[in-house]
Backbone as ProteinMPNN parsed JSONL, in Angstrom:
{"seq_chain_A": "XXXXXXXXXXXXXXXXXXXXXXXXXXXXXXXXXXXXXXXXXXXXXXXXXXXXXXXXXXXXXXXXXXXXXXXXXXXXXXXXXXXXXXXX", "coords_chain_A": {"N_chain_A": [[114.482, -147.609, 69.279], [114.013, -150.45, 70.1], [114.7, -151.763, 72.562], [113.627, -150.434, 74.768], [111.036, -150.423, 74.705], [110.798, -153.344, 75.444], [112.312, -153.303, 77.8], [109.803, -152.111, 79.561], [107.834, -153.828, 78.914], [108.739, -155.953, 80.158], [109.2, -154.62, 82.981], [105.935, -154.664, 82.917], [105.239, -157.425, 83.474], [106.683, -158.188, 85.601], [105.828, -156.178, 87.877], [103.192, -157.523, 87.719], [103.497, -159.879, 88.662], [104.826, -159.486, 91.083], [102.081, -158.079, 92.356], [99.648, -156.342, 94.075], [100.822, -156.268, 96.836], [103.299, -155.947, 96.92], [106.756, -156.796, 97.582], [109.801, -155.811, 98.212], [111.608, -154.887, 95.417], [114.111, -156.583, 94.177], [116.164, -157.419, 91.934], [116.161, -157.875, 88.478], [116.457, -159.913, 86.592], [117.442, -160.908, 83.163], [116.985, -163.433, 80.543], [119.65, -163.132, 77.595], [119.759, -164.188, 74.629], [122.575, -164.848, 72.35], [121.648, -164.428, 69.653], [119.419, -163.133, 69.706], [118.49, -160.774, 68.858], [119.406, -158.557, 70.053], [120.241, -155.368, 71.495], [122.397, -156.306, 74.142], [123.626, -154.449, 75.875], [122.164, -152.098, 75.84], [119.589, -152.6, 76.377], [120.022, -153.573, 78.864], [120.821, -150.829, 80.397], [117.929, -149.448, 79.412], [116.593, -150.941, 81.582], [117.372, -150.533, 83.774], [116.879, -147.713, 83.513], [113.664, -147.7, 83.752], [113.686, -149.184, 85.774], [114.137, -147.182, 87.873], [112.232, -145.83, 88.352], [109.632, -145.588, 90.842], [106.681, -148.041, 90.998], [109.378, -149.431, 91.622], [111.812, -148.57, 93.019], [114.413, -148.535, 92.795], [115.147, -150.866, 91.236], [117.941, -153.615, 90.367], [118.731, -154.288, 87.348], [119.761, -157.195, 85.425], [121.494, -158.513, 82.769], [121.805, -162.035, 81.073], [123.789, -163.593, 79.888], [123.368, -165.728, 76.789], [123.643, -168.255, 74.528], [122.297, -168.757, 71.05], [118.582, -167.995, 70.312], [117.715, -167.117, 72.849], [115.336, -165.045, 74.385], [113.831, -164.095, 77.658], [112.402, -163.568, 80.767], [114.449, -164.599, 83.567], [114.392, -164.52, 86.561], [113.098, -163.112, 89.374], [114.282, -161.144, 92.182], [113.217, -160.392, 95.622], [113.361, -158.608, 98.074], [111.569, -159.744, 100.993], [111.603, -158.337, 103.921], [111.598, -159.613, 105.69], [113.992, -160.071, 108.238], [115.51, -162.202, 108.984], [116.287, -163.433, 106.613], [118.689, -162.027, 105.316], [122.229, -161.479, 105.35], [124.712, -161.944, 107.764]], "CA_chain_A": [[115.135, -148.461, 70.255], [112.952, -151.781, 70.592], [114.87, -152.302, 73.92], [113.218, -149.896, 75.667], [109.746, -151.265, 74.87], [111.02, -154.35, 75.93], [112.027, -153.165, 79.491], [109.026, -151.532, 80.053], [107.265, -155.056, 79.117], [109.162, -156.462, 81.499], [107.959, -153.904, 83.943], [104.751, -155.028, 83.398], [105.351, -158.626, 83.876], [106.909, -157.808, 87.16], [104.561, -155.588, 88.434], [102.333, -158.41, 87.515], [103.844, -161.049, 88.867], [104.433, -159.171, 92.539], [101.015, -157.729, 92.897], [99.545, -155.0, 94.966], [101.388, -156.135, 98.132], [104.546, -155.802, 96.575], [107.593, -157.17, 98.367], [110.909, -154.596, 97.397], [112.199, -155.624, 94.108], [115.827, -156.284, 94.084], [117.141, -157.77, 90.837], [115.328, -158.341, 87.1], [117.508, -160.775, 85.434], [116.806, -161.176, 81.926], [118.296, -164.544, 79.463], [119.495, -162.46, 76.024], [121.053, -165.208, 73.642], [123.925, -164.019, 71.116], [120.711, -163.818, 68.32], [117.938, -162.465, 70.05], [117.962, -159.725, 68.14], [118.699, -157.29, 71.501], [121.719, -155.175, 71.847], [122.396, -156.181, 75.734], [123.914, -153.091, 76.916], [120.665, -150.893, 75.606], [118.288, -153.527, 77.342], [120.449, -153.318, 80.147], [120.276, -149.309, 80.213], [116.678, -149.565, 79.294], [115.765, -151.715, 82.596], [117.722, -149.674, 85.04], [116.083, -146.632, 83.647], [112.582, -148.048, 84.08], [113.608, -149.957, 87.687], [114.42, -146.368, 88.838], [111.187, -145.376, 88.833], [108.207, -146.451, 91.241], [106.745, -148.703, 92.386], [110.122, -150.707, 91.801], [112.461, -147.79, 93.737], [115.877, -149.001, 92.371], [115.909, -152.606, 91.35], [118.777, -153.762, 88.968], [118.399, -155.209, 86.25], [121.249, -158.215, 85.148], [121.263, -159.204, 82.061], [122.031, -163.226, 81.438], [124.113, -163.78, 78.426], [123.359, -166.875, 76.217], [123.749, -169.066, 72.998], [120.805, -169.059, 70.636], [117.929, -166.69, 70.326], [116.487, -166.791, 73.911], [114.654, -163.798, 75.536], [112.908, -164.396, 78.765], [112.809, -162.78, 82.069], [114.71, -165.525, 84.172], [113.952, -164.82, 87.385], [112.781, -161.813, 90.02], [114.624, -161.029, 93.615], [112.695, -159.39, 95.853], [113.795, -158.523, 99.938], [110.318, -159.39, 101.536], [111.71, -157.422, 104.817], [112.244, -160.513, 106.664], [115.386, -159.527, 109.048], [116.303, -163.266, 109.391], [116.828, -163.477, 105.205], [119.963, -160.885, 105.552], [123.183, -161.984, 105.719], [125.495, -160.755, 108.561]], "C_chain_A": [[114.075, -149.392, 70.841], [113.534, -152.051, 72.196], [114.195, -151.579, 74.947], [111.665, -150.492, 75.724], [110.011, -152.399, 75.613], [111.05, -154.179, 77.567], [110.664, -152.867, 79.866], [107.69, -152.518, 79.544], [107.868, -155.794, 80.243], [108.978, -156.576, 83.021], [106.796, -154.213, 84.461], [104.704, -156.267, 84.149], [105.848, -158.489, 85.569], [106.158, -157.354, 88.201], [103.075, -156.793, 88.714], [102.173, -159.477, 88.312], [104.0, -161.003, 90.876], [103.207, -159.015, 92.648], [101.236, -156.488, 93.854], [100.245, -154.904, 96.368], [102.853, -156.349, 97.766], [105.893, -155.753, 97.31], [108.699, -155.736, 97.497], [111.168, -155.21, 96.112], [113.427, -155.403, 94.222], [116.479, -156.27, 92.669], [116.266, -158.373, 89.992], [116.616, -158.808, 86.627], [116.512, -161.558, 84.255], [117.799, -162.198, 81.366], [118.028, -163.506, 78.341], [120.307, -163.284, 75.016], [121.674, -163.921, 72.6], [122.608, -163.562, 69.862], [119.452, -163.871, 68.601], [117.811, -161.384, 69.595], [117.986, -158.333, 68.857], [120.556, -157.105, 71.707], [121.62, -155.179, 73.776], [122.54, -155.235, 76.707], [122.998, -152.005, 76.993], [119.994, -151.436, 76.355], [118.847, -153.374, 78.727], [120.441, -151.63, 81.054], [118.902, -149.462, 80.285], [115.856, -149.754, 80.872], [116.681, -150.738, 83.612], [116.87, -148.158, 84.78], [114.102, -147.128, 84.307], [112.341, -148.763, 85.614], [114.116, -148.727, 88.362], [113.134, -145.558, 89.065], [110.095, -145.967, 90.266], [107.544, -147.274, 90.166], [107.575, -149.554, 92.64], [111.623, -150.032, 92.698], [114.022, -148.63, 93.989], [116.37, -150.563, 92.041], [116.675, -152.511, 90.259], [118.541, -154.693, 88.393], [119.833, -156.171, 85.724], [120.411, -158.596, 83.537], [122.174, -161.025, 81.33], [122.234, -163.717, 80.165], [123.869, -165.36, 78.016], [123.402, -167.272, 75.13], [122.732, -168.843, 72.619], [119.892, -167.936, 70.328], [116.922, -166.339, 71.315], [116.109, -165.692, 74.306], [113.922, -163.982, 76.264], [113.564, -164.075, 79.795], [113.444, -164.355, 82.712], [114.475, -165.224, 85.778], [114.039, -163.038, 88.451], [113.227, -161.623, 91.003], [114.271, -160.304, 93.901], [113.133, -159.531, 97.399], [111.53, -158.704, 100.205], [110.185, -158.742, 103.093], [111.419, -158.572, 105.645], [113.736, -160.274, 106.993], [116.182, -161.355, 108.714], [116.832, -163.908, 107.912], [118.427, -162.327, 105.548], [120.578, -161.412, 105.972], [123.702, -161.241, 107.029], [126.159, -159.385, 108.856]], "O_chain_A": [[113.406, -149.154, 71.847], [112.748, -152.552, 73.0], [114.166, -152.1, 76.062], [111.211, -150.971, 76.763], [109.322, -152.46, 76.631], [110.256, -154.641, 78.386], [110.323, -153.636, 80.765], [106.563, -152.062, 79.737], [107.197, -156.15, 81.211], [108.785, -157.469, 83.846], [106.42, -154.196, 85.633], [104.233, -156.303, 85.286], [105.133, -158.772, 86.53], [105.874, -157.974, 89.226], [102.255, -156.811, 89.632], [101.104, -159.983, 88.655], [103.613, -161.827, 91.703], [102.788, -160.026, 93.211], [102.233, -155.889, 94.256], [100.315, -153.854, 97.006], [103.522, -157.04, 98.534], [106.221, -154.631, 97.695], [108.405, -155.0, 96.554], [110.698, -156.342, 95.996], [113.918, -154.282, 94.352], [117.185, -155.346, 92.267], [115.569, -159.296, 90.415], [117.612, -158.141, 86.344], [115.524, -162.292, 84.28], [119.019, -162.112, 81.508], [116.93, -163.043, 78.033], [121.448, -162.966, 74.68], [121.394, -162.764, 72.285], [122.665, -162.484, 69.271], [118.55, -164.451, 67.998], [116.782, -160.823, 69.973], [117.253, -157.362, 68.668], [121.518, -157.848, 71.898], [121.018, -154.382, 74.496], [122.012, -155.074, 77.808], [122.954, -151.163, 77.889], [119.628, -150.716, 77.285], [118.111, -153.058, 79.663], [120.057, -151.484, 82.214], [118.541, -149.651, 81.446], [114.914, -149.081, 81.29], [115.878, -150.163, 84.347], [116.315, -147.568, 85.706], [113.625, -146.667, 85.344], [111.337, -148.866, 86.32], [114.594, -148.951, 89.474], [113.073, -144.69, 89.936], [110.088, -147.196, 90.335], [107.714, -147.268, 88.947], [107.333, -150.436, 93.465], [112.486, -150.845, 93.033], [114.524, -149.125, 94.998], [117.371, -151.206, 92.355], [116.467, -151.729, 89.331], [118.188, -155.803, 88.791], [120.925, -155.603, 85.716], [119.232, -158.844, 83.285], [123.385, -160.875, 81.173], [121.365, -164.159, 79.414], [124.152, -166.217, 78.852], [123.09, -166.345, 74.382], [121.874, -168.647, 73.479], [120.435, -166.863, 70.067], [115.87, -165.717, 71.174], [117.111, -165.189, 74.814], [112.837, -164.14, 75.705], [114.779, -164.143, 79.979], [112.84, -165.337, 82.28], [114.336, -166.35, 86.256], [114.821, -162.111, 88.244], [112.283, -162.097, 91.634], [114.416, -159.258, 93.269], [113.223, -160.669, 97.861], [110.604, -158.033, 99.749], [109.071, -158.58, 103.59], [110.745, -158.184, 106.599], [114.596, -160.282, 106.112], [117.314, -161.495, 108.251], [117.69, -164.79, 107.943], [118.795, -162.486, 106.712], [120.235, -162.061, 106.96], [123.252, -160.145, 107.365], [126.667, -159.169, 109.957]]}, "name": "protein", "num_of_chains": 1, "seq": "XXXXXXXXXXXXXXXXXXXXXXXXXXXXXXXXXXXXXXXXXXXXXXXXXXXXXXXXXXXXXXXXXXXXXXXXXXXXXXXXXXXXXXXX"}
């Protein structure tokens, strides 16, 4: 199951990309075109298993269906525990 490697590249990139002062992680959204070569619902499995661990303590993972053969993380939500971000 290549998708699980994949999350757990992803992982890194994330990890990477917050740093040691690591805001919460909310939401890994991944683009998976129709011929990327990635069954979505395994990659999607994959990344919730790996975002239930530390140091990412439940983020979900979306995955971001598309034409073509893209794969790339599209973008990271993280709460940085600013009160005045939060809706009502």
């Amino acid at each position: 199951m290549h998708e699980m490697s994949m999350a757990l590249e992803i992982a890194r990139i994330a990890e990477e990309q917050l740093g040691a002062t690591a805001p919460q992680l909310v939401t890994v959204a991944v683009e998976v075109g129709d011929h990327a070569g990635v069954e979505p619902a395994n990659l999607e499995f994959c990344l919730e298993a790996v975002f239930s661990t530390p140091p990412f303590r439940g983020a979900k993972g979306m995955i971001i269906r598309s034409a073509g053969d893209a794969l790339q993380l599209a973008y990271l939500e993280v709460d940085d525990g600013d009160p005045e971000d939060r809706g009502p």
